[in-house]
C-alpha positions in Angstrom: 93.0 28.5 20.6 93.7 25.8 18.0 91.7 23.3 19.1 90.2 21.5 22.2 89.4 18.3 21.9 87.2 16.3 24.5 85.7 12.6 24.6 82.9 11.6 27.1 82.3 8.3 28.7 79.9 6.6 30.2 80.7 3.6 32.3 83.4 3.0 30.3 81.6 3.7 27.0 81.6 6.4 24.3 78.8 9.1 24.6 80.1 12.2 22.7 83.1 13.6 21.2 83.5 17.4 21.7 85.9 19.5 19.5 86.4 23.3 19.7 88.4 25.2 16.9 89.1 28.4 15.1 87.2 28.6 12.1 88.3 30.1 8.8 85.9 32.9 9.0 87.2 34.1 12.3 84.6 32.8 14.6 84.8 29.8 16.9 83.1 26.4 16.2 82.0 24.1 18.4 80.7 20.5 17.2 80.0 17.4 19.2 79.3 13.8 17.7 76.5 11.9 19.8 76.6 8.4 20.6 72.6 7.6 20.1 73.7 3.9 20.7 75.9 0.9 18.8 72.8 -0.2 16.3 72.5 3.8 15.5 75.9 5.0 15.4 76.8 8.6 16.3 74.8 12.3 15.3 76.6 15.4 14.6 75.1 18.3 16.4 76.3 21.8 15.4 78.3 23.5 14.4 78.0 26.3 17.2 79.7 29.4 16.1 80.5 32.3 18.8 82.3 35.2 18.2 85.4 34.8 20.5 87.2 31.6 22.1 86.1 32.8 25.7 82.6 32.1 24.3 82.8 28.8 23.0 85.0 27.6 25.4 82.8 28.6 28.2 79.9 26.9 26.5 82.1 23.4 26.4 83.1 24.1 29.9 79.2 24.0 31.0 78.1 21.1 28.4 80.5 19.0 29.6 80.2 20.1 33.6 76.6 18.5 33.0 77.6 15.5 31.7 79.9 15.4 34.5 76.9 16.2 37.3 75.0 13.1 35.2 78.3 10.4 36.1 80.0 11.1 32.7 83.6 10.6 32.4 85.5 13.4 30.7 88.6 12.6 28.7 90.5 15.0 27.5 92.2 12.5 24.5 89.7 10.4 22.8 90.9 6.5 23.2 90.6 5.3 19.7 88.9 1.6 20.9 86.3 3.0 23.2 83.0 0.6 22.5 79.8 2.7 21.8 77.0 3.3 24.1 74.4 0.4 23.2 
């Protein structure tokens, strides 16, 4: 794995930006910018580190599964004028 890029969606607006990449130390980094709303502005959260891709992409897999269950749309390229979450 490279990286793995995801963007989530909300009735049409940005929630959180996923991205999932090999770090230089050999493990696997997950971080994910939250959209806490347009007066806010986003919040990192991580980085997650896991020893192997299989790890961290299984992790994304269910974080982003959830969303889906909650009526999150799941992009797999971020669109670069999607409005924030207010």
């Amino acid at each position: 794995m490279s990286e793995l890029t995801r963007e989530v969606l909300f009735e049409g607006h940005r929630l959180a930006f996923v991205r999932c990449y090999d770090g230089v130390d050999g493990m696997t980094v997950v971080e994910a910018e939250v959209q806490r709303g347009a007066e806010v502005g986003p919040v990192g959260r991580g980085p997650y580190r896991f020893a192997s891709a299989t790890e961290a992409f299984r992790f994304v897999q269910e974080a982003l599964l959830a969303l889906q269950y909650l009526g999150c749309t799941v992009a797999t390229q971020a669109t670069p004028a999607a409005p924030a979450l207010s």
